[in-house]
RODO-2510 file (C-alpha; in nm, 4 decimals, decimal comma):
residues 322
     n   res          X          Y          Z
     1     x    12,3933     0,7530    19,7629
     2     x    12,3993     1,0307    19,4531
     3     x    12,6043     0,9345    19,2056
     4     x    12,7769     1,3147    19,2282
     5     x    12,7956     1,4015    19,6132
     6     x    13,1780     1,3935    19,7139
     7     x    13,3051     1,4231    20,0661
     8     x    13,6762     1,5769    19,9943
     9     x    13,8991     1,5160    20,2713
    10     x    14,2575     1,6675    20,2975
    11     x    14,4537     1,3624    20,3829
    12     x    14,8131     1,5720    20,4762
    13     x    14,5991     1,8716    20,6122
    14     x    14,3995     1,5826    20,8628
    15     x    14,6962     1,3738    20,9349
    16     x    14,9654     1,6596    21,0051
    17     x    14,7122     1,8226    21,2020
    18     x    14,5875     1,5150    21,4176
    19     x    14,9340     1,3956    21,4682
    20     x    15,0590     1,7424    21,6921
    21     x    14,6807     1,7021    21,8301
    22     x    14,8048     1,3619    21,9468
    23     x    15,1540     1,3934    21,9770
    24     x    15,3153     1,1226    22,2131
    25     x    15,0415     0,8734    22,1182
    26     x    15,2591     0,5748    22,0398
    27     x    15,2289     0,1871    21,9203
    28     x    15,2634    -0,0819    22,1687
    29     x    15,6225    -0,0965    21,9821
    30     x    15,6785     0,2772    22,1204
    31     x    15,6602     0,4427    21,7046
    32     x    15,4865     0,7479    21,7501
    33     x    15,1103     0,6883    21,5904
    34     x    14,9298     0,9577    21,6963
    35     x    14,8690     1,0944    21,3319
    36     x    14,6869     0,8342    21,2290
    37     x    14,4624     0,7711    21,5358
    38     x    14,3576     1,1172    21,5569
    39     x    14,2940     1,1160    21,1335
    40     x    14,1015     0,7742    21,1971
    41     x    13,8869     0,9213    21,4679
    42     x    13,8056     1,2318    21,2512
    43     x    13,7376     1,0613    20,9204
    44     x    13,4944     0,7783    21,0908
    45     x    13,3122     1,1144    21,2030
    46     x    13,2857     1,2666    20,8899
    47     x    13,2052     0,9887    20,6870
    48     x    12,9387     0,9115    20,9418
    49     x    12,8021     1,2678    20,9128
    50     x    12,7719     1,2893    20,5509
    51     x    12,6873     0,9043    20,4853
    52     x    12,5238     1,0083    20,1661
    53     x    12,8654     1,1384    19,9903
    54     x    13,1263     0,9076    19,8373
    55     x    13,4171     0,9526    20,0828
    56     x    13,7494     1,0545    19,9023
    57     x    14,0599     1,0988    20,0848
    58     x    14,3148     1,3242    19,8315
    59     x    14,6737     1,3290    19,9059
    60     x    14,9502     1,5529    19,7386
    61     x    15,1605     1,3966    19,4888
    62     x    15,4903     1,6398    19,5996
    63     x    15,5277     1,9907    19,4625
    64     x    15,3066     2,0626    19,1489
    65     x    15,4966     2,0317    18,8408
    66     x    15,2887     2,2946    18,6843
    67     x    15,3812     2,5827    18,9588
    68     x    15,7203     2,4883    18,9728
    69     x    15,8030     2,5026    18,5925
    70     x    15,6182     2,8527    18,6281
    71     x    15,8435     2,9573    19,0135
    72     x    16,0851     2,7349    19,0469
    73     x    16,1397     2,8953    19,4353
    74     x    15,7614     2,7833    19,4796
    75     x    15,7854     2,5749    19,8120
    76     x    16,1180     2,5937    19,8535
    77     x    16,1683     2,7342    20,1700
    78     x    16,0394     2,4384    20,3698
    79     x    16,2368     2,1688    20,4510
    80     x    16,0998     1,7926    20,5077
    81     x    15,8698     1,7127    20,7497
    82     x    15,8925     1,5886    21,0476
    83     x    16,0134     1,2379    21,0006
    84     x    15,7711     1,1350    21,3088
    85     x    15,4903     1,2604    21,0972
    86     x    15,6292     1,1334    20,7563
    87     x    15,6592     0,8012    20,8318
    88     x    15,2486     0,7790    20,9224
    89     x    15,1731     0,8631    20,5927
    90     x    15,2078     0,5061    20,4038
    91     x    15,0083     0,3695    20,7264
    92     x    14,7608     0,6028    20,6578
    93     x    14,7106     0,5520    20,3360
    94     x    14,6949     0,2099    20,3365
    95     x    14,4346     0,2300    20,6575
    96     x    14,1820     0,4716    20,4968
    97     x    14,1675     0,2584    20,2054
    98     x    14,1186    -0,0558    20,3550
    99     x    13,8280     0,1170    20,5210
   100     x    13,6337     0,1248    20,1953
   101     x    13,7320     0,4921    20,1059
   102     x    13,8826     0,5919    19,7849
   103     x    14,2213     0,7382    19,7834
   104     x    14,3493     0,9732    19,4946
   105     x    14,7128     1,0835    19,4360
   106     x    14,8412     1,2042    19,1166
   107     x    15,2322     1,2471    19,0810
   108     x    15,3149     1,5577    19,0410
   109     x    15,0028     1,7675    19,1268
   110     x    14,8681     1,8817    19,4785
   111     x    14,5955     1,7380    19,6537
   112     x    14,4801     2,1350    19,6585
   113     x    14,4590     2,0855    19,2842
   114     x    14,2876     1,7463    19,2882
   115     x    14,0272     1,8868    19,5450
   116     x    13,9312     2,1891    19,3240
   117     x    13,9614     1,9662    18,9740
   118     x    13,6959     1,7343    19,1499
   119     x    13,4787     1,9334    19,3609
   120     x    13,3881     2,1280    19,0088
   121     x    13,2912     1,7823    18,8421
   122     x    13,0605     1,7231    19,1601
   123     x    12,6848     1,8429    19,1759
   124     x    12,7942     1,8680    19,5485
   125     x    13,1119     1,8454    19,7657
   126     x    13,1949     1,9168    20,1094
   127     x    13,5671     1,9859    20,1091
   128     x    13,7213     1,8532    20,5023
   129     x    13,9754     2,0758    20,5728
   130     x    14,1550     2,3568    20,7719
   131     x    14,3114     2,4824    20,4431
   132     x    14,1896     2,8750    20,4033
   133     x    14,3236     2,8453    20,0473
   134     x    14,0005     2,6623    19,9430
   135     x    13,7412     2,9321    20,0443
   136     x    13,8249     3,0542    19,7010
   137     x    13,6204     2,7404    19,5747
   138     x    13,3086     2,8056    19,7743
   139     x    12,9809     2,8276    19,5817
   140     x    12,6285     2,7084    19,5890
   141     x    12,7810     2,3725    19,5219
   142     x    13,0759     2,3301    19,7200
   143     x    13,0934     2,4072    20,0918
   144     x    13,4145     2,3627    20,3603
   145     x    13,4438     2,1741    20,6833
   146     x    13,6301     2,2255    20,9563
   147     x    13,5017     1,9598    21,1626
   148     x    13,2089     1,6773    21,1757
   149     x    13,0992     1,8941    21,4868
   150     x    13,1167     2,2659    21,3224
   151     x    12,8823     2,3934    21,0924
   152     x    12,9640     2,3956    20,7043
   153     x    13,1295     2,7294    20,5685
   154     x    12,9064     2,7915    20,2637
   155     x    12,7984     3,0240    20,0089
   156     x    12,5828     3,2206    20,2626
   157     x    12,7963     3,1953    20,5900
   158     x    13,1282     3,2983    20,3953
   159     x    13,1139     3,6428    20,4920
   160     x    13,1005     3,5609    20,8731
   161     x    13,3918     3,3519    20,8041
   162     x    13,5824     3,5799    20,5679
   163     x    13,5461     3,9030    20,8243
   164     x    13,6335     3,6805    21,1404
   165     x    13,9798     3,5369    20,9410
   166     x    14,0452     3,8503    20,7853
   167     x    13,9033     4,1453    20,9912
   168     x    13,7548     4,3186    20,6526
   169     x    13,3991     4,2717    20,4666
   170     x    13,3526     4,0322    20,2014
   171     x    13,2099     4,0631    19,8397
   172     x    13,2734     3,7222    19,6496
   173     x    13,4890     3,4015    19,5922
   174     x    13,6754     3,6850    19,3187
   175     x    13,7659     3,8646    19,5631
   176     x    13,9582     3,6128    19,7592
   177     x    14,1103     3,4725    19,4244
   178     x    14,2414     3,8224    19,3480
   179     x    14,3754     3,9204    19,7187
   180     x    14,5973     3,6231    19,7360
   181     x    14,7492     3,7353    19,4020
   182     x    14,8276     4,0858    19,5493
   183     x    14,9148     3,9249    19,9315
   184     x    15,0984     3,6143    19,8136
   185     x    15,1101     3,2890    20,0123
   186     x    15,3884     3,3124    20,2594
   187     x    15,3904     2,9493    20,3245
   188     x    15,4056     2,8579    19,9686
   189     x    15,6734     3,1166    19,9297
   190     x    15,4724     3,3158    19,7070
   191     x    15,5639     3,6685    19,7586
   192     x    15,2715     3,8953    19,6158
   193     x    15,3386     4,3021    19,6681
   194     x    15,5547     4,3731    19,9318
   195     x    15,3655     4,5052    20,1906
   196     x    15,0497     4,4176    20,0923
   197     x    14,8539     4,1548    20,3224
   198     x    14,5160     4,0246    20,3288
   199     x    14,3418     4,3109    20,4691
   200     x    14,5119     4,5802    20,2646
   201     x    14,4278     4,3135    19,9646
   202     x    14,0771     4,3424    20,0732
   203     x    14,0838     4,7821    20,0891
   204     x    14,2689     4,7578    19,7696
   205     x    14,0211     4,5259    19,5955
   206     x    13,7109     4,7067    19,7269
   207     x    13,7574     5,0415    19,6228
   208     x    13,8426     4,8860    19,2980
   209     x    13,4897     4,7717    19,3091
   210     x    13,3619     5,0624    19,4350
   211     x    13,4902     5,3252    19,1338
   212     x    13,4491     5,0384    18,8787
   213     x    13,0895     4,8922    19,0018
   214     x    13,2448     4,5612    19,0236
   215     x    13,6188     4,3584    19,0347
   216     x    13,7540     4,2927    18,6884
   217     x    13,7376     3,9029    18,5689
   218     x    13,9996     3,7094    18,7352
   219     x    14,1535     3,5765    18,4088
   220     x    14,1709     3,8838    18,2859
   221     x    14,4610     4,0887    18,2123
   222     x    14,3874     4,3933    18,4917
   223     x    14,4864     4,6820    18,2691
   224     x    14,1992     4,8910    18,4747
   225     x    14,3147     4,7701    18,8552
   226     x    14,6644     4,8755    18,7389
   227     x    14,6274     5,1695    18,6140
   228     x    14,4382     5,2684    18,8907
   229     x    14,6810     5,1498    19,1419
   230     x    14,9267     5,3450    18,9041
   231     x    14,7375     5,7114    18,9502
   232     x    14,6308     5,6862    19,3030
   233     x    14,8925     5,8774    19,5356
   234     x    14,9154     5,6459    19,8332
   235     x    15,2629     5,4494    19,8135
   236     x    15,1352     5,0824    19,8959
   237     x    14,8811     5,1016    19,5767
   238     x    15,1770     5,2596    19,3756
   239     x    15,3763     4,9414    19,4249
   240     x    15,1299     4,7502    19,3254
   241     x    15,1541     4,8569    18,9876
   242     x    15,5227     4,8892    19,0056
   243     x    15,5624     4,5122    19,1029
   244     x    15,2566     4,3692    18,8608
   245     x    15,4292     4,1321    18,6928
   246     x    15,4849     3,9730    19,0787
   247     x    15,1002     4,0050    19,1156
   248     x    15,0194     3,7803    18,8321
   249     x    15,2438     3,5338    18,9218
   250     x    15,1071     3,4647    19,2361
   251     x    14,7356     3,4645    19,1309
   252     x    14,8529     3,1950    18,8552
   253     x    15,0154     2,9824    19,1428
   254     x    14,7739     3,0617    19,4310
   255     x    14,4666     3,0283    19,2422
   256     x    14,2600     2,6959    19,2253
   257     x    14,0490     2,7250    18,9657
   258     x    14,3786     2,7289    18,7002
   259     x    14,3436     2,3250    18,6144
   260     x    14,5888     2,2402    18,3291
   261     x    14,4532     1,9862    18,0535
   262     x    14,7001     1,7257    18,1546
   263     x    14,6279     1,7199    18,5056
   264     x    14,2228     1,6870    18,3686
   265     x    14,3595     1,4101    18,1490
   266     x    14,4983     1,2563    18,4713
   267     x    14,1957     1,2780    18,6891
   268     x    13,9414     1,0836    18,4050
   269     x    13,9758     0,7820    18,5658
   270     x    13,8903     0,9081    18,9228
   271     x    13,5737     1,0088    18,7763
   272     x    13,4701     0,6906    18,5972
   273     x    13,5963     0,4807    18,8948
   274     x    13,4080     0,6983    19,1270
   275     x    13,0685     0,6303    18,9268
   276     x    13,1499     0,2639    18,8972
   277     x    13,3224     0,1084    19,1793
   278     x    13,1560    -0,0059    19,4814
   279     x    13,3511     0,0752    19,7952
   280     x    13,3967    -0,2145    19,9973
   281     x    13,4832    -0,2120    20,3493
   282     x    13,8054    -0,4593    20,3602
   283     x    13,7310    -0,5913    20,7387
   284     x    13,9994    -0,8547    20,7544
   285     x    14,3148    -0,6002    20,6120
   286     x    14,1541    -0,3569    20,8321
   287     x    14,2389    -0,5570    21,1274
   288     x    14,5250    -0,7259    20,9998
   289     x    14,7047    -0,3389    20,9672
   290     x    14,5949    -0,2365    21,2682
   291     x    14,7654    -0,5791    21,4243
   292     x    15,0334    -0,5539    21,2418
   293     x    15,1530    -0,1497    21,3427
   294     x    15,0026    -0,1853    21,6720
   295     x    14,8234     0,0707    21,6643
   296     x    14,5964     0,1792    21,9809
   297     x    14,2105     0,2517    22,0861
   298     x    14,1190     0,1507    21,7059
   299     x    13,9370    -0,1329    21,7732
   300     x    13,7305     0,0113    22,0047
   301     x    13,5509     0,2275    21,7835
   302     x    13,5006    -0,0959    21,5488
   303     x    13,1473    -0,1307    21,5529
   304     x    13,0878     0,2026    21,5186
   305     x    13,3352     0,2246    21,2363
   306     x    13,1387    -0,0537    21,0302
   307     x    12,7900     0,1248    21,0660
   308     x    12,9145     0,4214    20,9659
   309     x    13,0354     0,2715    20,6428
   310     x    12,7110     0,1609    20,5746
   311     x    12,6947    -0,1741    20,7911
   312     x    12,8991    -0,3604    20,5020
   313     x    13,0619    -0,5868    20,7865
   314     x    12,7160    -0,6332    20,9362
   315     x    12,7019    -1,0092    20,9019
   316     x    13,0893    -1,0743    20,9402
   317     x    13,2188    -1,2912    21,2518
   318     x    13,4198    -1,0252    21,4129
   319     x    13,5655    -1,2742    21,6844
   320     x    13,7212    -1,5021    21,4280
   321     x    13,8782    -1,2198    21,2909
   322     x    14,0635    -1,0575    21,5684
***
């Protein structure tokens, strides 16, 4: 397995999802379950597609620190999840690891965060996810799935995938960085312009590029883009200029590639653990949870389960232990 080759896998984004996917899947108690069958099923298929990656499951750590000391109304329109869905997460957790994966959560930081911080230490990473937000991160490097069964979104199908989410042409991984700072991120409460989306993002963006022959550098300050959103006589691009301080906020809080030191200071371990540790396939807790929530249709999938992660239980008396 390369030392360097991490399969990212959003563990909210996979369990939230799974458990409306499988919603009225319960235990043999009657707790609802279905979040973490369907996130089972999903990362035995991953991690059996891309058997030469170290499997990483990332989970959020609650509301970055960092954005909210910047916004303090970042995130603060939603209201707890479901508690049906909540309550999965600890089971989750403690089922993923116990199948030999490593599981990363960092108070105070997002697993969006953690994802970008470590797919830019890897020498390649497939991120697992139905998160948009990380198309930004997309390179030669670093490529998105959607599912086991669906080819990767990468550096050279991105425009297919950009145009078919977005309805407008695509020029680079900039570009997206820069269009959610002028569209926002509704569900992160980040306002952007008002009345900008992503497609007037994209027009505004491109004929930047076009006038300039190129987009400015995203950490820049974007005297140019202002100014020319300043002069131009259409209203929307006028407001743009007129609200700029609201369109650098929300590229500092919707953009990925922003690590702060301590965060980096945070992660070291990850990295030397991840070069170091052997992942072990825990066989007997793996049962032993599954026993012990009741948890459905698991077991049938066992023996698949321990050849995909690696046929580590290969030699284990699998009777005796359930």
């Amino acid at each position: 397995m390369p030392e360097n080759w991490f399969l990212l896998m959003d563990g909210a984004n996979l369990l939230i999802s799974s458990a409306f996917a499988m919603r009225g899947t319960n235990t043999e108690h009657g707790v609802p379950i279905g979040g973490v069958c369907g996130m089972y099923y999903r990362v035995v298929d991953a991690v059996w597609e891309h058997h030469d990656h170290t499997a990483i499951i990332v989970w959020d750590g609650g509301k970055s620190h960092r954005r909210e000391r910047l916004y303090p109304a970042y995130k603060a329109q939603r209201s707890d999840k479901d508690e049906e869905i909540l309550n999965q997460f600890p089971i989750a957790r403690a089922l993923c690891g116990n199948m030999g994966i490593i599981n990363v959560r960092v108070r105070g930081v997002e697993a969006d965060d953690i994802i970008a911080f470590l797919a830019r230490k890897s020498d390649r990473a497939i991120i697992y996810s139905s998160d948009r937000d990380f198309m930004q991160l997309i390179s030669p490097r670093v490529s998105i799935m959607r599912s086991p069964r669906d080819p990767l979104i990468t550096a050279e199908t991105l425009n297919d995938n950009i145009q078919r989410a977005y309805k407008v042409p695509y020029w680079s991984t900039d570009m997206i960085r820069m269009a959610y700072g002028l569209a926002g991120d509704a569900g992160d409460n980040v306002k952007g312009i008002a009345g900008v989306g992503h497609k007037k993002a994209f027009d505004i963006l491109r004929q930047y590029a076009h006038e300039m022959r190129g987009l400015p550098p995203v950490e820049g300050d974007h005297e140019e883009l202002r100014l020319m959103c300043s002069t131009d006589r259409r209203k929307v691009w006028r407001r743009v200029a007129e609200n700029w301080d609201d369109f650098m906020l929300a590229l500092e809080l919707t953009d990925l590639h922003r690590s702060d030191l301590l965060m980096a200071q945070e992660l070291s371990w990850v990295l030397t653990q991840l070069r170091t540790r052997n992942q072990l396939f825990q066989l007997d807790r793996f049962i032993r949870l599954i026993n012990e929530h009741g948890i459905p249709d698991v077991l049938d999938r066992l023996g698949f389960l321990c050849y995909a992660m690696g046929r580590r239980c290969k030699e284990i008396n699998l009777r005796a232990l359930l």
